[in-house]
One Martini backbone bead per residue (centre of mass of N, CA, C, O) as a GRO file, in nm:
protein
   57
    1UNK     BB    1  10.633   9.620   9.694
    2UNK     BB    2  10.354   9.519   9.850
    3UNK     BB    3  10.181   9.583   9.604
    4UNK     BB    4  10.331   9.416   9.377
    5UNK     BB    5  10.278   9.190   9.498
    6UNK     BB    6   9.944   9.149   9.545
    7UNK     BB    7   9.950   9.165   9.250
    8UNK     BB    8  10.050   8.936   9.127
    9UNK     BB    9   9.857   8.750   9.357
   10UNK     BB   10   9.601   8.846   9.198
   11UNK     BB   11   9.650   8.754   8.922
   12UNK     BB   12   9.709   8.448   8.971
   13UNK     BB   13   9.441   8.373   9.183
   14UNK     BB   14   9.245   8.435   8.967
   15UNK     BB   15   9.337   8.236   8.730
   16UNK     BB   16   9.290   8.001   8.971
   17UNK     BB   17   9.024   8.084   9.139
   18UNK     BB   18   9.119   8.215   9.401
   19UNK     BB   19   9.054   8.345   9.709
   20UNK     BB   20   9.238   8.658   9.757
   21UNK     BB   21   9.140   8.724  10.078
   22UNK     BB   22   9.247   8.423  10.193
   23UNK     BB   23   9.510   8.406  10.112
   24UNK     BB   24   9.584   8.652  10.267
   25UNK     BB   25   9.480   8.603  10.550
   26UNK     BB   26   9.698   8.352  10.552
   27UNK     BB   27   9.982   8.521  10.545
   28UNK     BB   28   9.955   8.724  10.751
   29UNK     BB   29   9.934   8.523  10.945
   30UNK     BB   30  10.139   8.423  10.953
   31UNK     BB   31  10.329   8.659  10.960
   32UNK     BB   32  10.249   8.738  11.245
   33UNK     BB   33  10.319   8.492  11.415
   34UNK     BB   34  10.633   8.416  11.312
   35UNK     BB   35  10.743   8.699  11.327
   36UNK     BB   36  11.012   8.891  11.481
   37UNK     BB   37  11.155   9.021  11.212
   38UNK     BB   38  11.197   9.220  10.960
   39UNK     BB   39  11.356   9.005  10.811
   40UNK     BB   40  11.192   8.734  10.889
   41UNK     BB   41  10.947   8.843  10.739
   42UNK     BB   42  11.062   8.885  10.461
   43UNK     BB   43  11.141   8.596  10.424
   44UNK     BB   44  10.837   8.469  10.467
   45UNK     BB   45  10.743   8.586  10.248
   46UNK     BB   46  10.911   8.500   9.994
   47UNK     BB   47  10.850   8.172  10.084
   48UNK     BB   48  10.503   8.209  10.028
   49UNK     BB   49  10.523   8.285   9.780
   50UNK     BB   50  10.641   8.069   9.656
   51UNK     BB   51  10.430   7.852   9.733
   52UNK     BB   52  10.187   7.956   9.650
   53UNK     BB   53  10.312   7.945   9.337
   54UNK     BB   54  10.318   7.653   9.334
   55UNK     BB   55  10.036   7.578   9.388
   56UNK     BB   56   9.874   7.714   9.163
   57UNK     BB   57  10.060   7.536   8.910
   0.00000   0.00000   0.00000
């Protein structure tokens, strides 16, 4: 699950020139700031993808 979302997050970030290694940890830091269940963390990583998606396009 975590590989191939990294993976689509890099193909996404690649073709639109951001630096990939930069947006990885300001997600992870973020998911480990704001997460305090596994639940919580798996919703936040969803919506981050989500914005982060949307911020690309």
């Amino acid at each position: 699950m975590l590989a191939s979302n990294i993976r689509s997050n890099y193909i996404i970030a690649t073709l639109s020139g951001i630096n990939i290694v930069r947006m990885t940890i300001i997600k992870f830091a973020i998911l480990t700031i704001g997460a305090k269940s596994k639940k919580h963390r798996k919703l936040q990583a969803d919506s981050l993808d989500m914005i982060l998606k949307i911020e690309l396009i």
